[in-house]
SEVEXDREN-91824 format. One record per residue (C-alpha): y, z, x; residue number from 1. Coordinates in Angstrom, 1 decimal. Layout:
BEGIN
<pt yy="Y" zz="Z" xx="X" pos="NUM"/>
...
end
This chain:
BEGIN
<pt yy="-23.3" zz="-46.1" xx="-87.7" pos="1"/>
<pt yy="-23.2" zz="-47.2" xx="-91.7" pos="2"/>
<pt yy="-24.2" zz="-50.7" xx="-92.0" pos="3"/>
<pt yy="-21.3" zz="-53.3" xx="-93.5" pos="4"/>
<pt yy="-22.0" zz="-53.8" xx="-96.9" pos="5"/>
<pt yy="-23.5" zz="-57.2" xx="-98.2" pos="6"/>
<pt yy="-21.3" zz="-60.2" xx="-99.3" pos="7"/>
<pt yy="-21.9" zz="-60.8" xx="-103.0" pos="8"/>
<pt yy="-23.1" zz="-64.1" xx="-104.1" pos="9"/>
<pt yy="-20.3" zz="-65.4" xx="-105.3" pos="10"/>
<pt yy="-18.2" zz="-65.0" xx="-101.4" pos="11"/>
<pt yy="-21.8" zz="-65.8" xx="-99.7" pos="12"/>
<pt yy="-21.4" zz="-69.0" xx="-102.0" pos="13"/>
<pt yy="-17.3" zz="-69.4" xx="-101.5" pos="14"/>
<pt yy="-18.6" zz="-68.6" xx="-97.1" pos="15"/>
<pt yy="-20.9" zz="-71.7" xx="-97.1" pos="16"/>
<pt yy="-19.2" zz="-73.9" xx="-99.1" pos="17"/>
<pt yy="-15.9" zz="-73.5" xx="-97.2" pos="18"/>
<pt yy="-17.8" zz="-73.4" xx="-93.7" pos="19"/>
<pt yy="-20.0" zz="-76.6" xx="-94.6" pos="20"/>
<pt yy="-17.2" zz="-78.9" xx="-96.0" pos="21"/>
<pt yy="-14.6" zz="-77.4" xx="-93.0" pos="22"/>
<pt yy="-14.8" zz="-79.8" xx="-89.8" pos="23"/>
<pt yy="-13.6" zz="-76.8" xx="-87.8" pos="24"/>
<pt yy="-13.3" zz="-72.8" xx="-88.2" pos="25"/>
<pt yy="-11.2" zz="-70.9" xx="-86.6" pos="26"/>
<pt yy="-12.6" zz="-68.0" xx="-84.8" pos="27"/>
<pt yy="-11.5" zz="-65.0" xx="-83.6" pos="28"/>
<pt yy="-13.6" zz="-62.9" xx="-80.8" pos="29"/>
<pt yy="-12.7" zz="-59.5" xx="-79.5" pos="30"/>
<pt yy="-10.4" zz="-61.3" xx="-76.8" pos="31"/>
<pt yy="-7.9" zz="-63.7" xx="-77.6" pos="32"/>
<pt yy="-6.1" zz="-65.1" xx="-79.9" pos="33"/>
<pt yy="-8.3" zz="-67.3" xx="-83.2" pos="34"/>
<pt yy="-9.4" zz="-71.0" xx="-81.9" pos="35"/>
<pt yy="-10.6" zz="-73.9" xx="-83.7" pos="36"/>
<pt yy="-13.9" zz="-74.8" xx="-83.3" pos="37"/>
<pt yy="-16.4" zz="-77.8" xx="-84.1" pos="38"/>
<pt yy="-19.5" zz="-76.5" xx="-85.8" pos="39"/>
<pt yy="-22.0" zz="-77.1" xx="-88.6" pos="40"/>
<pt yy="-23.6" zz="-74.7" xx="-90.8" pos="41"/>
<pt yy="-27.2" zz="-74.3" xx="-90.5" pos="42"/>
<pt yy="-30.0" zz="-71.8" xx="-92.4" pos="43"/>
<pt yy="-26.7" zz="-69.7" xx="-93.0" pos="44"/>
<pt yy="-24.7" zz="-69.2" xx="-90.7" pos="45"/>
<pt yy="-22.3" zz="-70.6" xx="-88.1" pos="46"/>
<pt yy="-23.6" zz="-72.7" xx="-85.3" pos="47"/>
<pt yy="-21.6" zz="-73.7" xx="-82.8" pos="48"/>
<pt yy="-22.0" zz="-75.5" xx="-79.0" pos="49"/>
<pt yy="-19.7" zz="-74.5" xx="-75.7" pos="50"/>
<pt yy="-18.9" zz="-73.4" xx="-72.3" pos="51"/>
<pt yy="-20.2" zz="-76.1" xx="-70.6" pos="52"/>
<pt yy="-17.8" zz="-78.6" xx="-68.8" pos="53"/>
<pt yy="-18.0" zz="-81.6" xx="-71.3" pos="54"/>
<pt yy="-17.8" zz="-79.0" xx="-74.3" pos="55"/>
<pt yy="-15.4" zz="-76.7" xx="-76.0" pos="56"/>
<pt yy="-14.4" zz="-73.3" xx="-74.1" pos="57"/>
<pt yy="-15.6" zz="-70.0" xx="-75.4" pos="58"/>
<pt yy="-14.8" zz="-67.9" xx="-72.3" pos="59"/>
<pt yy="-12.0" zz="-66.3" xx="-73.0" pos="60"/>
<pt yy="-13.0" zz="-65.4" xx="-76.7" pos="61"/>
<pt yy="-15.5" zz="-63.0" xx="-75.4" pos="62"/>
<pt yy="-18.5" zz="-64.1" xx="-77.7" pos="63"/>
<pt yy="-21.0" zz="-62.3" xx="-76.4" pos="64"/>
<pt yy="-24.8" zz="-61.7" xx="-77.5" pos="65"/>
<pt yy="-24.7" zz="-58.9" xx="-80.5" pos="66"/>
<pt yy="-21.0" zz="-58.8" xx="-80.2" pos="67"/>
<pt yy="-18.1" zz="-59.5" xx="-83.3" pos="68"/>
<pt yy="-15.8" zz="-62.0" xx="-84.7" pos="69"/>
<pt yy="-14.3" zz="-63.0" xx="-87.4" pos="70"/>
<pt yy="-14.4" zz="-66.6" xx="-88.6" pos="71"/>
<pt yy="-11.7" zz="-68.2" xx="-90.8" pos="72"/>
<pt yy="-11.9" zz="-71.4" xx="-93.0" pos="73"/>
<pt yy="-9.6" zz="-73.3" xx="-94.5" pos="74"/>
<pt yy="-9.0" zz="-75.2" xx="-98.0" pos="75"/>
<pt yy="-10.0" zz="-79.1" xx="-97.9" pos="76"/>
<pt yy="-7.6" zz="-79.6" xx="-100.8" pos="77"/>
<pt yy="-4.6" zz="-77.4" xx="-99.7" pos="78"/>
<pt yy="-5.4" zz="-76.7" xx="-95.9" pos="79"/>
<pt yy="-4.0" zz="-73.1" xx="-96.7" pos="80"/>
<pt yy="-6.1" zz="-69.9" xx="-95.5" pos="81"/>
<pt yy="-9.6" zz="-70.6" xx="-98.1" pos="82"/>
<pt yy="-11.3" zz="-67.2" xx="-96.3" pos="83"/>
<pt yy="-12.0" zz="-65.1" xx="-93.4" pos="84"/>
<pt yy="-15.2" zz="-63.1" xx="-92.8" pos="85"/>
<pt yy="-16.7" zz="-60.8" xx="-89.9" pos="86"/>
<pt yy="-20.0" zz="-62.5" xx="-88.1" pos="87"/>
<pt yy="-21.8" zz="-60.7" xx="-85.5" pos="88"/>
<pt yy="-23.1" zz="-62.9" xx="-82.7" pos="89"/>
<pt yy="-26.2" zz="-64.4" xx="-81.7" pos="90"/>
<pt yy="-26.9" zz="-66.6" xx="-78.2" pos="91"/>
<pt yy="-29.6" zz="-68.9" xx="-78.8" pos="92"/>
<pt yy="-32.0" zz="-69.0" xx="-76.3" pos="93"/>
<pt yy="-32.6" zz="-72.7" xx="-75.0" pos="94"/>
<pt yy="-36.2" zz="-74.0" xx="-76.0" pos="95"/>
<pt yy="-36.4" zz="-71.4" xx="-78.6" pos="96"/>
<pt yy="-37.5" zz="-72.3" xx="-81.9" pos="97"/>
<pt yy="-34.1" zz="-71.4" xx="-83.6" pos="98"/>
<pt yy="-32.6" zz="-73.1" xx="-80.5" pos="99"/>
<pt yy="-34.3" zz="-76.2" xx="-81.6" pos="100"/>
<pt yy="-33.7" zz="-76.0" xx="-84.8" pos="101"/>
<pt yy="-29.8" zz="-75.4" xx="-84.2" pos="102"/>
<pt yy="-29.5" zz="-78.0" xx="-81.3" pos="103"/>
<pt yy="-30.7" zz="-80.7" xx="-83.6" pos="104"/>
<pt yy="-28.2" zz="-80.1" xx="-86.0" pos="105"/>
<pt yy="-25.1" zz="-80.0" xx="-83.5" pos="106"/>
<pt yy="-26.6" zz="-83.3" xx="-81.6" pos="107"/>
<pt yy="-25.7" zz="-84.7" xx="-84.9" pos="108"/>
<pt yy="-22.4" zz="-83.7" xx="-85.4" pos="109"/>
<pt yy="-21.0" zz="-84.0" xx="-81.6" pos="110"/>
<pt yy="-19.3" zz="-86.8" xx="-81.4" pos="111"/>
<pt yy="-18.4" zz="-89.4" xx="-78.2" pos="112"/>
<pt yy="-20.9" zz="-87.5" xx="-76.0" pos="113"/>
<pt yy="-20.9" zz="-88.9" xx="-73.1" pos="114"/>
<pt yy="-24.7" zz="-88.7" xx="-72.8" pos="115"/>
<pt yy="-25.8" zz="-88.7" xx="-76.2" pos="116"/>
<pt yy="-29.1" zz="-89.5" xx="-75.3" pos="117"/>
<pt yy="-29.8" zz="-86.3" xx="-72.8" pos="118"/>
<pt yy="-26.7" zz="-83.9" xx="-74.5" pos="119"/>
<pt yy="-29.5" zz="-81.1" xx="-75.5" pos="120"/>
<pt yy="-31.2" zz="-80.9" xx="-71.9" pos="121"/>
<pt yy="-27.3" zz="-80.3" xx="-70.5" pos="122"/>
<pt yy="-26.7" zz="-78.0" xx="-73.0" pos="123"/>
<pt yy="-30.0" zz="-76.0" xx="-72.7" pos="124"/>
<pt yy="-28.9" zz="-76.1" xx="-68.5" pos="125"/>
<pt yy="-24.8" zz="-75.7" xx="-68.8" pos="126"/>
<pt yy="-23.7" zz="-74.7" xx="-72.5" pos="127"/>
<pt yy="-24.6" zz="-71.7" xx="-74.6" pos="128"/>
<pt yy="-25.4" zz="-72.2" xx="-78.3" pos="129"/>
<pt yy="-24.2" zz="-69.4" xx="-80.6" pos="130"/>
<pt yy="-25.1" zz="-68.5" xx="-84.0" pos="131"/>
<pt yy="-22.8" zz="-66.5" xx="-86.0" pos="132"/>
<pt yy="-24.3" zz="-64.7" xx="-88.7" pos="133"/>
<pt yy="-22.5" zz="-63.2" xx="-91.5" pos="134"/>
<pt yy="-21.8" zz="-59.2" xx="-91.4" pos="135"/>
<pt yy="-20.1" zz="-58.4" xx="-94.5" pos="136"/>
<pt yy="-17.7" zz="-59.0" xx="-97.1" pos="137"/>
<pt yy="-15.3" zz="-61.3" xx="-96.8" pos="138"/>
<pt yy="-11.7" zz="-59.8" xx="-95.5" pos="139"/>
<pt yy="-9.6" zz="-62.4" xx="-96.8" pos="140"/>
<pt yy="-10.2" zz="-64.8" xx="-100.0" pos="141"/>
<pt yy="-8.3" zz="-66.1" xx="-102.9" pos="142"/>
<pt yy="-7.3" zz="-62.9" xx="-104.9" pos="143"/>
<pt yy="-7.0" zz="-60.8" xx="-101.8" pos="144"/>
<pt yy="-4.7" zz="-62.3" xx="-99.0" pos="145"/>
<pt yy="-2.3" zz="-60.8" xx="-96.8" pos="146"/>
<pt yy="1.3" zz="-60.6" xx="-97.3" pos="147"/>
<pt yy="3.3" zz="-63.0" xx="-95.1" pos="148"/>
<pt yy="2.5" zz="-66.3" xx="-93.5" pos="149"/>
<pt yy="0.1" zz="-64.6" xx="-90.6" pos="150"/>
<pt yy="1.5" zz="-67.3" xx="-88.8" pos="151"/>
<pt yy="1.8" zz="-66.2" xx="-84.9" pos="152"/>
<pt yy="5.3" zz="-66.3" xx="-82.8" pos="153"/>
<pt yy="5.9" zz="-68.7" xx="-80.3" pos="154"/>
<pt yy="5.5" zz="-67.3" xx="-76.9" pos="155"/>
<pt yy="9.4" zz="-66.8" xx="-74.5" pos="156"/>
<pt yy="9.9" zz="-69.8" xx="-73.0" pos="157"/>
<pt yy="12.8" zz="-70.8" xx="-70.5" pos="158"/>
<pt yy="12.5" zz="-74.6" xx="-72.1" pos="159"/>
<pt yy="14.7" zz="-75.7" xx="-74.5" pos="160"/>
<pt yy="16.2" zz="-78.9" xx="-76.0" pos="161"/>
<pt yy="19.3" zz="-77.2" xx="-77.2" pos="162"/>
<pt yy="21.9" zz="-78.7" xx="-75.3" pos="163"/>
<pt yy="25.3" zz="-80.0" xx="-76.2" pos="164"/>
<pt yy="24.8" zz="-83.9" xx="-76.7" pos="165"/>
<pt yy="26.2" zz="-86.2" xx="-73.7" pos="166"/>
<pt yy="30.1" zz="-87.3" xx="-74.8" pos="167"/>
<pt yy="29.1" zz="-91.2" xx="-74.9" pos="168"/>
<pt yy="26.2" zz="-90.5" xx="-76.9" pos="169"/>
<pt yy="27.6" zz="-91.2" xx="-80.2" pos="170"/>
<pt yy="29.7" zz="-94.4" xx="-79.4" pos="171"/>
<pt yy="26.5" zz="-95.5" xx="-78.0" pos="172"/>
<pt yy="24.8" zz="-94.4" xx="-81.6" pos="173"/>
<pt yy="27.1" zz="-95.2" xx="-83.8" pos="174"/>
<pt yy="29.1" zz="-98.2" xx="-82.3" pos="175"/>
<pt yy="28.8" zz="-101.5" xx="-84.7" pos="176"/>
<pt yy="27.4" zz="-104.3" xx="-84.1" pos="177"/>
<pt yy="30.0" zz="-107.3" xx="-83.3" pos="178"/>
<pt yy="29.4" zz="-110.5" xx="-85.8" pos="179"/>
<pt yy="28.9" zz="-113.9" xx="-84.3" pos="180"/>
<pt yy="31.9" zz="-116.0" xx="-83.8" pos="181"/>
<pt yy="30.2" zz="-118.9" xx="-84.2" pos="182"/>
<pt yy="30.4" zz="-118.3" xx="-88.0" pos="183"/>
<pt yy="33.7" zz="-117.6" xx="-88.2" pos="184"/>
<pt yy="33.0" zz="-113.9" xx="-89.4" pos="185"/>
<pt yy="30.8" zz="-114.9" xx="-92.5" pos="186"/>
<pt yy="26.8" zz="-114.1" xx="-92.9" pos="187"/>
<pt yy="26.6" zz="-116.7" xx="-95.0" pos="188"/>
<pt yy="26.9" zz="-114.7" xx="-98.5" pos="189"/>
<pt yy="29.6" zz="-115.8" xx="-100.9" pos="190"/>
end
């Protein structure tokens, strides 16, 4: 197996900035469609808190330890697309110095905890703590963008609101409102 080629400095610079001013990234495991996620950015890469009941789901993503993804940010200014890049994954292991060192940067960004004070003894017993580390170039940034909006279609569904409209809606929309007859018709303009 060849290994991915390096990010140049210049998308290593465009990754971190986009990731660091982005509240969430969208990421894409091998399952599933892409899901935003809460994170922070920390010694550079990705680090990111879930699974556990009080905490965002990762299950069905299929993040697992050594496995890929691909992680998209988007523009502060525009909100478009800003760039997508593979990681490869990495499960912290709880008490771990890079555990540590992870945790304390997510107890600061996780807000309305219900247990602020004990959140990183739950998550060391109920959550796992990933670090996605960047594995190559980046597979979309400005200059090289797909075609199309990428924009996903909505699922079948048997629910609709496309009915003909009730035939007393528009009287009841559109009727006028009678003056006062105490004025003898007049609202008091000349």
């Amino acid at each position: 197996m060849t290994a991915s080629p390096e990010p140049s400095p210049t998308d290593r610079a465009l990754i971190e900035e986009a990731a660091r001013k982005s509240a969430l990234l969208w990421v894409r495991g091998p399952q599933g469609p892409s899901r935003p996620l809460w994170h922070v950015w920390h010694e550079g890469a990705v680090c990111l808190v879930g699974e556990g009941p009080l905490e965002q789901p990762l299950e069905d993503l299929g993040l697992a330890d050594g496995g890929s993804a691909t992680v998209t940010a988007r523009s502060k200014d525009k909100g478009g697309r800003l760039v997508a890049w593979p990681v490869r994954v990495v499960r912290l292991s709880p008490g771990g110095p890079d555990w540590e060192a992870a945790v304390g940067e997510l107890k600061g960004k996780r807000l309305n905890a219900p247990d602020a004070d004990n959140v990183t003894d739950r998550w060391a017993r109920e959550c796992r703590v990933l670090r996605l580390e960047t594995a190559g170039p980046p597979v979309q940034r400005p200059g090289a963008m797909p075609e199309g909006s990428q924009a996903a279609a909505p699922l079948p569904t048997p629910a609709t609101t496309r009915r003909p409209a009730p035939p007393g809606l528009p009287r009841l929309l559109f009727r006028r409102r009678r003056r006062d007859t105490g004025t003898g018709g007049r609202t008091g303009r000349a």
